[in-house]
N, C-alpha and C positions, 0 to 999 in steps of 0.2 A: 206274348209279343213275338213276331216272324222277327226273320233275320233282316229283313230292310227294314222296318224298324228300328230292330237293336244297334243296325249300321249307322241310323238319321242320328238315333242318340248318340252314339259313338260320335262324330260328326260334330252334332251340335255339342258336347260337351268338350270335347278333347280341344287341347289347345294348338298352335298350329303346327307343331309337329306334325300331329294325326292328321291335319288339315294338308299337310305337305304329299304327305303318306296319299290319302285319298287322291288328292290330283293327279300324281305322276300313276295309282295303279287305272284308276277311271277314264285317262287317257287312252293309256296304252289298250286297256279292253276296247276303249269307245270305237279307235282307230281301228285296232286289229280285227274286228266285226266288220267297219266300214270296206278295209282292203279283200276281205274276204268276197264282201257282196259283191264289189267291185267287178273283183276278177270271178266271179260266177255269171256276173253281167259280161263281160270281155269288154269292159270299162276302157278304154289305153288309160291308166291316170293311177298314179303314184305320191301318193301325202307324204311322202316322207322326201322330195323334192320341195315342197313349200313347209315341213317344220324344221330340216337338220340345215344346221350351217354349214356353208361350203367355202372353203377357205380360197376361193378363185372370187376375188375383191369387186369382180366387175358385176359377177350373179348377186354375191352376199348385198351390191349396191342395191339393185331390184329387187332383193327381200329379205331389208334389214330387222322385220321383224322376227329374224329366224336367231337373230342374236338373245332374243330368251325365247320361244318357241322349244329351241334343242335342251334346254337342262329341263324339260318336262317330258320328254318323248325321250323311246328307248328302244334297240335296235331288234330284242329277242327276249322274252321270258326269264333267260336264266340271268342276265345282264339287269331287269328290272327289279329280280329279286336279290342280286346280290348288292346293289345301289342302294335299296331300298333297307338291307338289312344295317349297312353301313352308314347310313343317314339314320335309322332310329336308335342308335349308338352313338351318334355324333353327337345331334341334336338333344339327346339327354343330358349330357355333360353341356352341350353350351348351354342349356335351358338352367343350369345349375345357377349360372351367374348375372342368363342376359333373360330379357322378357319378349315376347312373341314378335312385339316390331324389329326390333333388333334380331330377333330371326330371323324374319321374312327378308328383313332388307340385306343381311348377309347371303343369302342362299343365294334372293335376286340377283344382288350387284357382283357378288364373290361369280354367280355363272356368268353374268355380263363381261367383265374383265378376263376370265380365265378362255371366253370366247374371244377376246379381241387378242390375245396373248396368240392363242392358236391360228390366228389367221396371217397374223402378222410374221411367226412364226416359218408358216407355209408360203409366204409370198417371199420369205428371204430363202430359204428353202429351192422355190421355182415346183412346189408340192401342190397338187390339187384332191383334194378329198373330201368327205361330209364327214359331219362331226354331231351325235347326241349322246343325251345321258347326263346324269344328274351330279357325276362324278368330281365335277371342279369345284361345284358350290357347296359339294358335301366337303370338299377338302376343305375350304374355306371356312365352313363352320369347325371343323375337327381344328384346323391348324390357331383359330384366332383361339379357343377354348384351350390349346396347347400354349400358347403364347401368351396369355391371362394366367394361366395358374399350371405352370409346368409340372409342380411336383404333386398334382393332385394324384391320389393312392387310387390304383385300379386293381380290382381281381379279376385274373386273366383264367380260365380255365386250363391247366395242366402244367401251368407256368408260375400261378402264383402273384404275390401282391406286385406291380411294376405302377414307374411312375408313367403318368402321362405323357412326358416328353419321350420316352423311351418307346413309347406307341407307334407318335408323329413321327421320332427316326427313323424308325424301321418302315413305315409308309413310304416316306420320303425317297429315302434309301432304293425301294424297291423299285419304284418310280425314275429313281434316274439308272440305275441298273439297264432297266428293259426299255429308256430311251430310245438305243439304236437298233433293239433288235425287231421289237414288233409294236405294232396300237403306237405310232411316235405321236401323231395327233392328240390321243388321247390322254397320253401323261403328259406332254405339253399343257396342254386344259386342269389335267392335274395340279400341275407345277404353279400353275396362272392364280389358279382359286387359291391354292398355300398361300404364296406370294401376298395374295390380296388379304386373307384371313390374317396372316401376319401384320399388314400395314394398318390393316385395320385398328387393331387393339393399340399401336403405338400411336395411332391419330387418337383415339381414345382417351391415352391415358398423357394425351397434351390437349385434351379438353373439347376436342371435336370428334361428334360421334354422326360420321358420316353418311347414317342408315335415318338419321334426321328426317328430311325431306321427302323422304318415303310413308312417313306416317301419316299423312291425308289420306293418300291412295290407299293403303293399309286399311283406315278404316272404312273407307270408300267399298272395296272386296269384302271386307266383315257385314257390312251392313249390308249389300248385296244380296248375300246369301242366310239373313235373317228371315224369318217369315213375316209375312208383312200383314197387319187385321183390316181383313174384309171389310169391315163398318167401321165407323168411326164412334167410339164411345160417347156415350150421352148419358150424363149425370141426372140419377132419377132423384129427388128428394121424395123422404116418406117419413113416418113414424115408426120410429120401433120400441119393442118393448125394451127394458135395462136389459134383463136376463139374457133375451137376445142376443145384445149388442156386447156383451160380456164372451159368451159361448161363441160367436163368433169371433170376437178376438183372439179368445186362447185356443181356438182350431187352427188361426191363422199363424199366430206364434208357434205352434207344434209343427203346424207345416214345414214353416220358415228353417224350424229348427234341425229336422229333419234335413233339408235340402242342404242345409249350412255343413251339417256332418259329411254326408254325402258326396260335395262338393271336397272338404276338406279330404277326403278318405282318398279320394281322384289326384288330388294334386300330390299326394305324401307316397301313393301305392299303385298307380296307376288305374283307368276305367276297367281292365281285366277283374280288379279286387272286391269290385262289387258282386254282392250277392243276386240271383236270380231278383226276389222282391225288390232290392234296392233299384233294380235296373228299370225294374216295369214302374217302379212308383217314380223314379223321374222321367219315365220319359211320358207318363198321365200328368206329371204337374208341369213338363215342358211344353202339351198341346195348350 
């Protein structure tokens, strides 16, 4: 099995975490290829003008879609990896409590808000600037996960066992620290997605779970990117023999039974955990 392969698998098995992972790095290549050609063509034309939001109210009016467009795009390599490392950190602790919709729709709505926060921000300000990066709806996920279960036990390397809230303060903290002195846009965006992760969890836990509404479209993107069969099945009737219909069953319950492990092995250890075999035999039983 190649590595685009083992990636599809990755992909199709991983929940959306990974699926989160994927987009923001697929972009970033997709784009960073495109601006290359671009400017090897002496293109005039710059994407990053129609995906980053700009906190000048009369542009962001004429391309309101850049209000999520920016938490998927990212300004530079070391900026995508350190987002990136900081989101499959967050996202494992929220996954502890919340399930995949409730991801999605926090990441979404947490960058939606932490983007209106920042614009709003800049227009009382009299500040015009462009704004990407994944950074507000990662808070969003970290801060609501902090705000659901604060004293959940962390081992920190060279630090030791610390609680979760002690995480989110030190984030926080640092966050409003470097406010005035540099990136204000972007810890504002910061500040924006906390804020919303926060409200979140206490809308939550008075019975309204706000990421609700989101779940059509949620599944609407899952099914998307399902593969979809060629033919349309056609039920053959035939005779078979007992034996047959026997040995076929118990091939299919080993199957079954096999994937059932597999699947559990992914969700308790992550897809990392699998063995070479295990990888190449789901991703034969997932064509």
């Amino acid at each position: 099995m190649n590595i685009i392969d083992d990636l599809k698998l990755q992909y199709k098995t991983g929940g959306m975490l990974q699926k989160l992972i994927f987009w923001n790095i697929g972009l970033f290549v997709g784009f960073t290829l495109l601006d290359v050609i671009l400017k090897l063509s002496k293109v005039p034309f710059n994407y990053f003008d129609f995906v980053a939001l700009s906190s000048d109210v009369k542009v962001f009016m004429m391309k309101p879609w850049t209000l999520i467009t920016f938490n998927f795009f990212h300004s530079g390599i070391f900026h995508l990896i350190f987002n990136l490392l900081v989101l499959h950190f967050s996202g494992r602790l929220f996954s502890t409590y919340f399930n995949d919709k409730q991801m999605f729709g926090v990441y979404l709505l947490g960058g939606i808000f932490s983007g209106l926060i920042y614009i709003l921000s800049y227009f009382l300000l009299g500040n015009v600037s462009l704004l990407v990066g994944a950074s507000g709806a990662i808070m969003a996920l970290l801060i609501a996960t902090a705000t659901y279960s604060p004293y959940m036990l962390l081992r920190i390397p060279l630090l030791g066992v610390v609680k979760l809230w002690h995480v989110a303060f030190v984030i926080l903290a640092i966050d409003l620290i470097q406010l005035p002195i540099q990136n204000t846009g972007g810890h504002i965006a910061h500040l924006g997605g906390a804020f919303f992760g926060f409200l979140y969890i206490k809308l939550m836990k008075s019975g309204t779970d706000i990421t609700a509404p989101l779940s059509s479209f949620f599944d609407k993107i899952v099914d998307f990117f399902k593969p979809k069969d060629k033919t349309p099945f056609k039920k053959v009737h035939r005779n078979t023999p007992k034996n047959t219909v026997n040995t076929t069953n118990k091939n299919q319950d080993f199957t079954q039974k096999q994937i059932d492990e597999i699947l559990d092995k992914i969700s308790k250890s992550g897809y990392d955990s699998l063995t070479k075999q295990e990888k190449e035999f789901l991703f034969k039983v997932g064509k």
